[in-house]
N, C-alpha and C positions, 0 to 999 in steps of 0.2 A: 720352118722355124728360123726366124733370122737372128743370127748369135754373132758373139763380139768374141773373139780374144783378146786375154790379158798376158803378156806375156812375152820378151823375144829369145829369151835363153836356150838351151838345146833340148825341152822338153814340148816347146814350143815350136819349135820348128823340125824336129822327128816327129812327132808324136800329136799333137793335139792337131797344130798348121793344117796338118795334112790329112788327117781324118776330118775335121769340119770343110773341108773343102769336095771332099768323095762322099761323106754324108749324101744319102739321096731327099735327104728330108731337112737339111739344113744348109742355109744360105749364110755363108762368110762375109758379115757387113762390114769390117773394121776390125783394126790390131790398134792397142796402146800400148806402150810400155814407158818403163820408169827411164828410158833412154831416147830418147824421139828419135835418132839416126838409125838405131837400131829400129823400133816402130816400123818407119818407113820403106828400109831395105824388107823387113817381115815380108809386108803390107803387101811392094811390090811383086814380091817371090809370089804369093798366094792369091793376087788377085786382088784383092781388095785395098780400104781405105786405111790408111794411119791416123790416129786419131788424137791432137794435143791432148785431149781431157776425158780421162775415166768415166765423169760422168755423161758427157757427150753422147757416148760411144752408150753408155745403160738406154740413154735414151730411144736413140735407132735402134734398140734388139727387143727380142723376147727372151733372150738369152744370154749369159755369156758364160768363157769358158776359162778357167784359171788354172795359169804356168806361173806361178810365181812361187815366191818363199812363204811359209805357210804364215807369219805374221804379218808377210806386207797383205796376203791373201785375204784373212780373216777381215779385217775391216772395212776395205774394198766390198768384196762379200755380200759385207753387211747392208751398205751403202746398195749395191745392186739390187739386194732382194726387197728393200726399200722402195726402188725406183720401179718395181715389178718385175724384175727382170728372175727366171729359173737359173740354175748354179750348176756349174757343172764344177765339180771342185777337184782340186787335188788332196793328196796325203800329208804330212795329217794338216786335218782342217784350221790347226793352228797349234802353239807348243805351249799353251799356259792356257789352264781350264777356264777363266774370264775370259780369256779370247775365244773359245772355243763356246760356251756359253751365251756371249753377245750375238754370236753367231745361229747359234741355231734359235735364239731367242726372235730374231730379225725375220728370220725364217717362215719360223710360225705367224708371227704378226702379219707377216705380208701376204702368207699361204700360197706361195712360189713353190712350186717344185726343185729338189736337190738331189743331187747322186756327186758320191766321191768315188775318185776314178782311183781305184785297188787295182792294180792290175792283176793279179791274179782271179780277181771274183770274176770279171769278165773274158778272160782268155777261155778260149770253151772246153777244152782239157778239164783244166784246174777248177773252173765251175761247176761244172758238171761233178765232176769228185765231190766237191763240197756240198754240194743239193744232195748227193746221194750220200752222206755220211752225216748227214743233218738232218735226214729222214731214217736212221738208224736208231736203235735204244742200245743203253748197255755199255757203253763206252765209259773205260776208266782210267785211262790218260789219254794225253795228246803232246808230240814232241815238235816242234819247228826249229833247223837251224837256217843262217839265212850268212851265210858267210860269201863277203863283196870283198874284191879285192880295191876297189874303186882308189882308197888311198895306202894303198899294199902297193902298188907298183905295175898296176893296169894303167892304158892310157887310155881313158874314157869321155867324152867329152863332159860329165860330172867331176873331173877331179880338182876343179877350181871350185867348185861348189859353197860359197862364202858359209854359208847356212848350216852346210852338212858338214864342214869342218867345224865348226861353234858346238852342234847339237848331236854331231856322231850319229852313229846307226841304230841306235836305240829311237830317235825321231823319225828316220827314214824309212828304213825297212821294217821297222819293230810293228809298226802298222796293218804290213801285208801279213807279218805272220800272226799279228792278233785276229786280222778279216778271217785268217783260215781256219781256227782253232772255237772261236768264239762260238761261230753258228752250231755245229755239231756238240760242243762240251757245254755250252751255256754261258751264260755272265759268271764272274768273279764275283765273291763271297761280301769284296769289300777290299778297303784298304790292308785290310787283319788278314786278306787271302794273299800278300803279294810279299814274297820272298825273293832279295835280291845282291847280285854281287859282280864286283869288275874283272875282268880278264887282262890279259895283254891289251895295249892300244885300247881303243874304242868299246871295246869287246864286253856288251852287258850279258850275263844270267839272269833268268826271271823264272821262278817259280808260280804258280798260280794256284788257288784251289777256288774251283766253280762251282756255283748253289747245286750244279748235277751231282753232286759229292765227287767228280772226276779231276785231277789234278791234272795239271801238263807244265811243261820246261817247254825256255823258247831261250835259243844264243844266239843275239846279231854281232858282226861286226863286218866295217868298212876297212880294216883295217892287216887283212891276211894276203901273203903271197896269191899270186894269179894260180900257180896253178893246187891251191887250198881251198879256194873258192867251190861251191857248192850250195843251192839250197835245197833243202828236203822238207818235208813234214810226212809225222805217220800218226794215226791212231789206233789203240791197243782197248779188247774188250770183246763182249761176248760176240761181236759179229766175227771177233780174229784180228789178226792184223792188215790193213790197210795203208799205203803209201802214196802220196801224192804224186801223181804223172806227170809227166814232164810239159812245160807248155809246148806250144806247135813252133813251127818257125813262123817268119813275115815280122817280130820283133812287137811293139806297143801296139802298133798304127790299128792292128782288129782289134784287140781290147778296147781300144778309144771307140772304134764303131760300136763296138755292144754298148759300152758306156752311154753314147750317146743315143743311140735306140734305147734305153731304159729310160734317158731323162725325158726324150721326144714325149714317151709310152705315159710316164709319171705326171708331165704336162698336162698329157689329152684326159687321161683318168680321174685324176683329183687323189691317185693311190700311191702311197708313199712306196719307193723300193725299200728294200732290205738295209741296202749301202746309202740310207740318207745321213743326212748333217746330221741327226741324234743318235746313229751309229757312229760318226765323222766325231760326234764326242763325245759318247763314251770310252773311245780309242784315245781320245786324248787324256781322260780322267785315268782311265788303267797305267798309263804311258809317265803321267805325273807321281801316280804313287810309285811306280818303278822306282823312277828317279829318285825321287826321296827318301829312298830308303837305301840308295849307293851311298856307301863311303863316299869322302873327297876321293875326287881322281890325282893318280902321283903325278907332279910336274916333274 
């Protein structure tokens, strides 16, 4: 599969760069980004072309792969699945339900294959838990906290992050731990299921109640000391209690493989994964009601 990336930031060059490059089934045609020096430096690191124009760059692939910020993302995106090009997208697939909507709208039309890269769905620990708690009945909550110290006092290469300072950890992470919770509990009720409130810093509560009649609580924030930092998820019910295991080591870069082995798979198939773009927004629709039911945050 000959695929593009979008992207020069530190998602893109840990994490995506470097798994479409070890990919055994995909060939790195070109890097753009919204900075061409930067582009280029990518480009050269990984082998491949830099690419002045977005669309260029659709045109050579069967694929591309997006490190960007989910708004510059979404329309891009769009434009790709347009041009035929499959998605390999990042989280969340955008932060305002019309963007996320246009999107998977574009999707459909062009009948491209999509997969949004959750990292936990694909880390094989943490997926494997999931497949086996989403083949479970009986389940009457579910708890995720997802606590980052990212702008607590960690030195990450995220902590310049323009986008993640703007939209906080409720757009960030709030995503992975809706991936976890969703498949095994069900979809939410509605907008009328989503109870919500702010913490210190960044810090969201969210309530949920899901058509499974199972409820579950999720607390992100980006905003705690380092050593406060921790994520968990558990869920509670007649199977008993279960806890989410820890991922493995080796960091993104095997997640991004699985990733990309389900988009290859989704390709070849015409069969949609689990984590496509109409999961990419309902996570955004859940993520929107949140929001809108926080207070103003204190300045």
């Amino acid at each position: 599969m000959r695929i593009g990336l979008l992207g020069t930031g530190p998602w893109a060059r840990l994490t995506q760069g470097p798994a479409l490059v070890e990919h055994p089934e995909t060939e790195l045609v070109g890097v753009w980004g919204r900075r061409a020096p930067a582009a280029a430096e990518l480009a050269g690191r990984l082998g491949a072309r830099a690419y002045e124009s977005a669309d260029a760059l659709f045109a050579d692939c069967e694929a591309v792969a997006f490190a960007l910020p989910p708004d510059v993302q979404a329309p891009l995106a769009a434009r790709a699945a347009a041009a035929g090009c499959h998605l390999l997208l990042d989280k969340p697939v955008a932060t305002t339900v019309a963007g996320a909507r246009e999107l998977a709208a574009a999707v459909e039309a062009a009948g491209v294959a999509s997969v949004v890269f959750f990292t936990l769905r694909f880390a094989p620990e943490t997926a494997a838990w999931v497949a086996a708690q989403s083949g479970a009945d009986g389940w009457l909550t579910g708890r995720a906290d997802w606590f980052s110290p990212v702008f607590g006092g960690a030195n990450t290469p995220y902590s310049d992050s323009l986008w993640r300072m703007e939209r906080g950890a409720l757009w960030d992470v709030g995503p992975h731990a809706l991936s976890l919770l969703l498949p095994p509990l069900g979809d939410i009720v509605g907008p009328e299921g989503v109870v919500a409130a702010r913490g210190p810093g960044d810090m969201v509560h969210m309530a949920l109640r899901h058509v499974s009649g199972a409820s579950s609580t999720i607390t992100v924030s980006h905003t705690v000391p380092p050593q406060a930092s921790v994520v968990t998820a558990e869920l509670r019910g007649a199977a008993g209690v279960t806890t989410l295991p820890e991922r493995g080591d080796g960091g993104a870069v095997r997640p991004c493989l699985r990733a990309l082995d389900a988009l290859v798979e989704a390709a070849r198939t015409g069969r949609p994964h689990p984590c496509d773009v109409r999961f990419g927004l309902r996570v955004t629709e859940i993520l929107a009601a949140v929001e809108e039911k926080l207070p103003p945050a204190h300045r």
